[in-house]
VMD Tcl script that builds the backbone (N, CA, C; Angstrom):
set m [mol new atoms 321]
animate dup $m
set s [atomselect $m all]
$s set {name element resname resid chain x y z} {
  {N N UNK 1 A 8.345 2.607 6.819}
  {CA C UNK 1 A 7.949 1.597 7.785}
  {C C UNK 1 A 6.640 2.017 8.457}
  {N N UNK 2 A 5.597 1.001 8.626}
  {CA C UNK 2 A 4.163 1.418 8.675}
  {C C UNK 2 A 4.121 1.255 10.802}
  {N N UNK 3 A 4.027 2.326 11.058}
  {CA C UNK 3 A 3.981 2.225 12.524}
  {C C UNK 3 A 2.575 1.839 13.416}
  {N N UNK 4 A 2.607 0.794 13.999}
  {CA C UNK 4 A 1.209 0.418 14.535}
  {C C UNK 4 A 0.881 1.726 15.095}
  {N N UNK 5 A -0.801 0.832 15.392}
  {CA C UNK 5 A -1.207 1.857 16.843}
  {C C UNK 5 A -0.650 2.225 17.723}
  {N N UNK 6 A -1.053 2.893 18.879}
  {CA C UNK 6 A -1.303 2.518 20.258}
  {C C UNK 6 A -2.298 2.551 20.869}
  {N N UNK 7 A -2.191 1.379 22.324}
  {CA C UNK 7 A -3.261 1.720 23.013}
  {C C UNK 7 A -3.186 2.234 23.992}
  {N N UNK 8 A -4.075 2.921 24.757}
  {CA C UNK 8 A -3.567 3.286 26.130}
  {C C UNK 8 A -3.926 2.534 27.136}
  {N N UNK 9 A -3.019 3.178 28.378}
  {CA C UNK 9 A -2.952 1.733 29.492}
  {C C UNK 9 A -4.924 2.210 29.825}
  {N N UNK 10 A -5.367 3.072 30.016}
  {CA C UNK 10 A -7.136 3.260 29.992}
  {C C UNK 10 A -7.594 2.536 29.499}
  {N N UNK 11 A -7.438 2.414 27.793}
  {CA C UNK 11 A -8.203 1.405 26.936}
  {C C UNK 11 A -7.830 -0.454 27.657}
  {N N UNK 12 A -6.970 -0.598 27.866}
  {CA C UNK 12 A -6.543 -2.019 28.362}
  {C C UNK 12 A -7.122 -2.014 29.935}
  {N N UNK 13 A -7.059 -0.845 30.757}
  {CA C UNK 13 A -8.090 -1.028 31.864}
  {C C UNK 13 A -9.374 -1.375 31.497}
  {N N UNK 14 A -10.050 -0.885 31.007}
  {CA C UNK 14 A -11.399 -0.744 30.747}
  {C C UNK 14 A -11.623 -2.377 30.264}
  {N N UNK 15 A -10.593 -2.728 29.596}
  {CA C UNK 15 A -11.043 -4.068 28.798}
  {C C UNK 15 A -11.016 -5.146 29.490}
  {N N UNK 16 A -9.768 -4.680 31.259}
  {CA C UNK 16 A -9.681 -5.813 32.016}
  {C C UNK 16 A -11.163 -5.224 33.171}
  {N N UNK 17 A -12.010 -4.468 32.985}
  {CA C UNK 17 A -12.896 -4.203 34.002}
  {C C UNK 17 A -14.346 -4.898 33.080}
  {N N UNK 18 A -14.231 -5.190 31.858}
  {CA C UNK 18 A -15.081 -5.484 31.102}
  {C C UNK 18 A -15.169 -6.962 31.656}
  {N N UNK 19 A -13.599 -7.548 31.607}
  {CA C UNK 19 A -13.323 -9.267 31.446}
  {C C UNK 19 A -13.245 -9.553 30.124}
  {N N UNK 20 A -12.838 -8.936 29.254}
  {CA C UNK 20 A -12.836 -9.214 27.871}
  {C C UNK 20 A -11.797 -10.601 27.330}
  {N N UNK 21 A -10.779 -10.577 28.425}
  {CA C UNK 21 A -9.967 -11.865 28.047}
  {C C UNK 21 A -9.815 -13.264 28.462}
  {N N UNK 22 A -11.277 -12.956 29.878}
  {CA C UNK 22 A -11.723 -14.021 30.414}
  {C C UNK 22 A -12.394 -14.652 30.255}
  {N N UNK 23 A -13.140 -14.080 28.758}
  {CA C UNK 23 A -14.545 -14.079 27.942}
  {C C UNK 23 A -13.471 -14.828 26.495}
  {N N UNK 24 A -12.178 -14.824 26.449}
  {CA C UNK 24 A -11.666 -14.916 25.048}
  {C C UNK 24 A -11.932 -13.969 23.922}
  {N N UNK 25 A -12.173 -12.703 24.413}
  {CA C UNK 25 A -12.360 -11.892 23.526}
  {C C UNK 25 A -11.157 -10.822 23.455}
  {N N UNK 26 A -11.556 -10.217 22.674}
  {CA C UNK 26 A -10.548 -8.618 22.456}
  {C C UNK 26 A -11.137 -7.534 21.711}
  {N N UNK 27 A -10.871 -6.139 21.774}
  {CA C UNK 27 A -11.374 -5.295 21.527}
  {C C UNK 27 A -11.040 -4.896 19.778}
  {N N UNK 28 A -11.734 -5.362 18.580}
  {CA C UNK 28 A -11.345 -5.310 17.602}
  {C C UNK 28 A -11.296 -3.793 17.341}
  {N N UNK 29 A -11.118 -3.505 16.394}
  {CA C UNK 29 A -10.935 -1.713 15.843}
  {C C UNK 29 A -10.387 -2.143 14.292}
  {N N UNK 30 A -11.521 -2.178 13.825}
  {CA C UNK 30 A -11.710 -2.298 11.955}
  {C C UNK 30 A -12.649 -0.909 11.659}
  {N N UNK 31 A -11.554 -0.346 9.867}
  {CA C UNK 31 A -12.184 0.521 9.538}
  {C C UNK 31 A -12.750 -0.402 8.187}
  {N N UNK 32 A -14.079 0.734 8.108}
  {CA C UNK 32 A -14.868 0.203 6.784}
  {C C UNK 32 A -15.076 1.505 6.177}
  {N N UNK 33 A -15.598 0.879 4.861}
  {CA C UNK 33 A -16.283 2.147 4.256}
  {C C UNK 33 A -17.639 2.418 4.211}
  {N N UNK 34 A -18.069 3.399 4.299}
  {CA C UNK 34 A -19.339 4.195 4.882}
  {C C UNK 34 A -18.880 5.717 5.962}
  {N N UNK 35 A -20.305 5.492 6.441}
  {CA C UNK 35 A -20.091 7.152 7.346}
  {C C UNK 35 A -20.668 7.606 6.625}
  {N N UNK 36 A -20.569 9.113 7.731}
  {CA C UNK 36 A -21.037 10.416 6.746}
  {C C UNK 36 A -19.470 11.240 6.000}
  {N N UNK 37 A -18.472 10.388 6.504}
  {CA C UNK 37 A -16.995 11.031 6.264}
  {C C UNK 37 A -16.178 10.212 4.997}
  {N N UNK 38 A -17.215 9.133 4.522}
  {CA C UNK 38 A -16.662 7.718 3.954}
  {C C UNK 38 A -15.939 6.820 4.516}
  {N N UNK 39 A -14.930 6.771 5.955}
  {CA C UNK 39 A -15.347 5.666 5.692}
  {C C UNK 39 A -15.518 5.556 7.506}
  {N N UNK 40 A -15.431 4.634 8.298}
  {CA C UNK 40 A -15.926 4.386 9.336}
  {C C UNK 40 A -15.446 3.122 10.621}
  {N N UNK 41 A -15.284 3.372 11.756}
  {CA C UNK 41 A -14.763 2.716 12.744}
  {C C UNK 41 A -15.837 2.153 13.261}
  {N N UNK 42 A -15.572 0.215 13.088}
  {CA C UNK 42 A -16.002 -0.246 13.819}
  {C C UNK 42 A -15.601 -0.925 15.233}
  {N N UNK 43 A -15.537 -0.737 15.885}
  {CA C UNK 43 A -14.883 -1.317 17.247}
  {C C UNK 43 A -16.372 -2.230 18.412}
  {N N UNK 44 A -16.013 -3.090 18.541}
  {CA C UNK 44 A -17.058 -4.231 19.415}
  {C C UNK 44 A -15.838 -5.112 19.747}
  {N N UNK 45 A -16.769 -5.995 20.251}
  {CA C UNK 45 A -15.681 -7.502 20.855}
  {C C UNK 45 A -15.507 -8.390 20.071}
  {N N UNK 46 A -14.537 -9.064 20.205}
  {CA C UNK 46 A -15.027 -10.380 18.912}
  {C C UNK 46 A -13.406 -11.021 19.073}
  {N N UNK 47 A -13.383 -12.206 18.736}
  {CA C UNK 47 A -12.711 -13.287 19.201}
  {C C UNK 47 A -11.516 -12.939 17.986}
  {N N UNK 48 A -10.102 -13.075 17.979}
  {CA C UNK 48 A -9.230 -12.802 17.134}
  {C C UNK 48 A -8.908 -13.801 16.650}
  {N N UNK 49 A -8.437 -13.956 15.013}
  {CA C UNK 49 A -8.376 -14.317 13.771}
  {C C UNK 49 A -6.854 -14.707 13.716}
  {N N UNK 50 A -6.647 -15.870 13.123}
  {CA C UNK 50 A -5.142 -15.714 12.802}
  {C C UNK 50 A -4.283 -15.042 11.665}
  {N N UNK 51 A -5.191 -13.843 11.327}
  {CA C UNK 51 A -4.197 -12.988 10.526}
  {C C UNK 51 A -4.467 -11.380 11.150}
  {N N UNK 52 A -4.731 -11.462 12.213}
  {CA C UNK 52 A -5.009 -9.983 12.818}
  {C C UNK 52 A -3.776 -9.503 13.707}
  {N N UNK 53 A -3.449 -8.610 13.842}
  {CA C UNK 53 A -2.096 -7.696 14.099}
  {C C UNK 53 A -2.618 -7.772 15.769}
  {N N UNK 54 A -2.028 -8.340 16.804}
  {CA C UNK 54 A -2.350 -7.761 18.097}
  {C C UNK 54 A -1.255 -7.125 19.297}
  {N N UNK 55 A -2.557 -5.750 19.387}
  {CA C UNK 55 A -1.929 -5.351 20.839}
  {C C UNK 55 A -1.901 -5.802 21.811}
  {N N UNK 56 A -1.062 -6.134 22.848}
  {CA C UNK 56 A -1.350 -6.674 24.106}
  {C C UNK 56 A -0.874 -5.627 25.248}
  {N N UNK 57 A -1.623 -5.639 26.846}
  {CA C UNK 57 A -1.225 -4.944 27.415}
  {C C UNK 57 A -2.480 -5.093 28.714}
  {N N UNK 58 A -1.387 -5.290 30.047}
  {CA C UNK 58 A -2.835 -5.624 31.230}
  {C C UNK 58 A -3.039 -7.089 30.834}
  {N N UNK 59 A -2.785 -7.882 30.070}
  {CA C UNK 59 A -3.467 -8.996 30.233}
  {C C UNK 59 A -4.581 -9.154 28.910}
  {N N UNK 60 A -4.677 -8.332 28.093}
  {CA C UNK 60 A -5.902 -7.679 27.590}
  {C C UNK 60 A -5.350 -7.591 25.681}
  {N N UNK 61 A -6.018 -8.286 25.072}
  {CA C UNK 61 A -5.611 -7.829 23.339}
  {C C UNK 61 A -6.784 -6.742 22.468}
  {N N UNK 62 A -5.917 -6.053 21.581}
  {CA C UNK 62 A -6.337 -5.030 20.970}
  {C C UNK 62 A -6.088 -5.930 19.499}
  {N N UNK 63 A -7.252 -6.029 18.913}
  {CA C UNK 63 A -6.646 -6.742 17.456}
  {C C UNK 63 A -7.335 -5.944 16.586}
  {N N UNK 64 A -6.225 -5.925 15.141}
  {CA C UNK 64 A -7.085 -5.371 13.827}
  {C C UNK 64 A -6.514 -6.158 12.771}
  {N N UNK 65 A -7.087 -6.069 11.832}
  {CA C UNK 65 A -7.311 -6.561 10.371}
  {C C UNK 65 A -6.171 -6.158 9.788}
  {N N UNK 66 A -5.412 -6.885 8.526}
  {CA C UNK 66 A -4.595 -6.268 7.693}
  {C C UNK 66 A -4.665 -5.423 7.235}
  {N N UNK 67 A -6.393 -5.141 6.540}
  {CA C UNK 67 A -6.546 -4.311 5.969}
  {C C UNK 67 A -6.811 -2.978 6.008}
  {N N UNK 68 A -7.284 -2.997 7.190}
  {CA C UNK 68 A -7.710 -1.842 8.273}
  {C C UNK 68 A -6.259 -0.560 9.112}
  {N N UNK 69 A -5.564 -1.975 9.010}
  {CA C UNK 69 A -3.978 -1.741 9.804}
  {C C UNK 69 A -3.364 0.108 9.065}
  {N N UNK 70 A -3.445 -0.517 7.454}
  {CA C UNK 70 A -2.971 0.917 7.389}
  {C C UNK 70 A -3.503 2.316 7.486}
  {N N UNK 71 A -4.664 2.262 7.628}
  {CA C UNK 71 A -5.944 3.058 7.686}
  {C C UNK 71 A -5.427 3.652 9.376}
  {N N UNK 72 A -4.751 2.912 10.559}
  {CA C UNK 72 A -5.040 3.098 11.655}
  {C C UNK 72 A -3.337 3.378 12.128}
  {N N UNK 73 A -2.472 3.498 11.173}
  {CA C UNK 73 A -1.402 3.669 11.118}
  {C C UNK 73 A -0.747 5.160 12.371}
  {N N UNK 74 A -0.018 4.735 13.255}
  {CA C UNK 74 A -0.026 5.394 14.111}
  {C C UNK 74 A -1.143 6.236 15.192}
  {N N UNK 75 A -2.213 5.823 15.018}
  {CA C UNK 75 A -3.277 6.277 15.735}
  {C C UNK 75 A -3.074 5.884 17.155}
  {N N UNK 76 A -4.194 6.867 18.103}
  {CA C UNK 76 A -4.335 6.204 19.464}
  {C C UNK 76 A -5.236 5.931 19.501}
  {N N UNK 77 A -5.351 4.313 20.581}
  {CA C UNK 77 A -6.691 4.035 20.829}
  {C C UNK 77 A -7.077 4.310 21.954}
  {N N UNK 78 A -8.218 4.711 23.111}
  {CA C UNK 78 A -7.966 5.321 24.015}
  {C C UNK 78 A -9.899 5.215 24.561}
  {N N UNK 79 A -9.709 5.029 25.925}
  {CA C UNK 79 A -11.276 4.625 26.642}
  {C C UNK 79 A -11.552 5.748 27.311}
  {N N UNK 80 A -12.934 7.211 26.847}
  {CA C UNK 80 A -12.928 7.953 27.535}
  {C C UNK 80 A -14.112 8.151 27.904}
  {N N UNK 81 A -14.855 8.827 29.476}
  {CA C UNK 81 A -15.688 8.570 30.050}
  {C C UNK 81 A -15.912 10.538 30.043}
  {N N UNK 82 A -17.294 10.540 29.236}
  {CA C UNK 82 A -17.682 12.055 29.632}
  {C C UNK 82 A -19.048 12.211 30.287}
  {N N UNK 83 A -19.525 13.583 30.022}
  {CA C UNK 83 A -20.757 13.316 30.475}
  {C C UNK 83 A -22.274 12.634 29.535}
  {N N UNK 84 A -21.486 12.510 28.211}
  {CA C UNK 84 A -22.554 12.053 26.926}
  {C C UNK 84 A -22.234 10.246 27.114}
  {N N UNK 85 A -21.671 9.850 27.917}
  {CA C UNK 85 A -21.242 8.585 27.804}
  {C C UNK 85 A -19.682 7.882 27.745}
  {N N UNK 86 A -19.499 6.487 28.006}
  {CA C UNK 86 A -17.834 6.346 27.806}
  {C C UNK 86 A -17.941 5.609 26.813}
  {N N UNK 87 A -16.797 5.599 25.996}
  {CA C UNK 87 A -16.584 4.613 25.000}
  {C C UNK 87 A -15.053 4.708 24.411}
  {N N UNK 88 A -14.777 3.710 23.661}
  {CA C UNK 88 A -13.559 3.624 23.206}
  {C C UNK 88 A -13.551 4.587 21.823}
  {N N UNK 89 A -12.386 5.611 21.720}
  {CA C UNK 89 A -12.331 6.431 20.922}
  {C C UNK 89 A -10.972 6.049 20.488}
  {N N UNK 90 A -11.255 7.070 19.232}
  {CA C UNK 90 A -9.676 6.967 18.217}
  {C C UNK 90 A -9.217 8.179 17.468}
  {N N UNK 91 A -7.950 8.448 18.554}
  {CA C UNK 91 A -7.517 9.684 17.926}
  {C C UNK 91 A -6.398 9.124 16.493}
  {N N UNK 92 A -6.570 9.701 15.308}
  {CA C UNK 92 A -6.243 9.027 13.685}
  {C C UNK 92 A -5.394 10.120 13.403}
  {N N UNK 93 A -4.184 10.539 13.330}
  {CA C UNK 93 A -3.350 11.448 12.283}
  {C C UNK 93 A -3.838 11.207 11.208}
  {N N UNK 94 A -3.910 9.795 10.102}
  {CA C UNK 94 A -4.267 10.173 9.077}
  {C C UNK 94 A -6.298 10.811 8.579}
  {N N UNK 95 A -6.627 11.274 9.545}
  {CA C UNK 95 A -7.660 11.503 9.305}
  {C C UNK 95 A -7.237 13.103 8.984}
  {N N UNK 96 A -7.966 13.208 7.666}
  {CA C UNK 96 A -8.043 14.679 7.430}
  {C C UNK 96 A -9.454 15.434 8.130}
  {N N UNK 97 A -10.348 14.834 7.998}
  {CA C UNK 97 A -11.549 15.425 8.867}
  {C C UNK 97 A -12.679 14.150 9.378}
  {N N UNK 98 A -12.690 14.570 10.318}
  {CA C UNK 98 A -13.876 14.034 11.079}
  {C C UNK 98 A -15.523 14.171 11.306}
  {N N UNK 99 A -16.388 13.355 11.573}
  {CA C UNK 99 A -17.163 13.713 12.039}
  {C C UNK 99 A -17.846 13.823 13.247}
  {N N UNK 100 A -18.181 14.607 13.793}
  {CA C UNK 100 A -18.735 15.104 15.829}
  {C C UNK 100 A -18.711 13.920 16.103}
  {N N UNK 101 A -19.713 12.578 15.794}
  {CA C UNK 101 A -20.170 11.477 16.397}
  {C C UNK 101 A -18.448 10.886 16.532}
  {N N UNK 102 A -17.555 10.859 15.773}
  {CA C UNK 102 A -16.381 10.478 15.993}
  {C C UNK 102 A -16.020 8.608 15.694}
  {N N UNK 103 A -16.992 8.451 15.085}
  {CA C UNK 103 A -16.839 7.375 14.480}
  {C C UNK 103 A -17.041 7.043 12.565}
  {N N UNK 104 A -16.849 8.306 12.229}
  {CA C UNK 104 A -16.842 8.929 11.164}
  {C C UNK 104 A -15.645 9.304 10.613}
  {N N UNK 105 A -14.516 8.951 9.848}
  {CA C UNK 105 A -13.658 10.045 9.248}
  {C C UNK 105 A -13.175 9.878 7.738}
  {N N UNK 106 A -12.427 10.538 7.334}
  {CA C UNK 106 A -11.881 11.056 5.576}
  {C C UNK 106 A -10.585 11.124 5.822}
  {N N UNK 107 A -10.380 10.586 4.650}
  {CA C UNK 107 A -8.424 10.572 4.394}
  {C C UNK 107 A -8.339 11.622 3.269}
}
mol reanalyze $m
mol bondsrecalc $m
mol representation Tube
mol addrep $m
């Protein structure tokens, strides 16, 4: 049995401090192929699809792709603020290695 994501209640703050659902949007999180790791996380805003898997939480949706879904299979999604900048990150079990920029990884 293929276990979604999660998101954290951070990532769903951040999205209700954005207004992302007042805008009709949601925070997509699709992997592609590319990178320097092959293949690659794209995450932006963008209006959800009627075949996309969604998180909800806060008021706030997290949507992904079918295809992407198993790629992101138990992962966390998670909004963190350092001193290089904040952004929405993704911690991936199935990632065997990563790359620094962190929008990079290998199965």
């Amino acid at each position: 049995m293929q276990l979604p994501p999660k998101v954290t209640e951070r990532a769903f703050a951040r999205l209700a401090e954005i207004g992302a659902a007042d805008q009709g949007q949601a925070l997509r999180v699709a992997v592609e192929g590319g990178g320097c790791s092959g293949f690659q996380y794209d995450i932006r805003l963008d209006a959800p699809a009627d075949d996309d898997i969604v998180l909800e939480g806060q008021g706030q949706k997290v949507i992904i792709d079918s295809v992407s879904l198993p790629f992101l299979e138990n992962a966390v999604i998670d909004f963190t603020e350092e001193l290089i900048g904040a952004r929405f990150t993704i911690e991936n079990p199935n990632a065997s290695s990563s790359c620094g920029c962190g929008t990079s990884f290998s199965i």
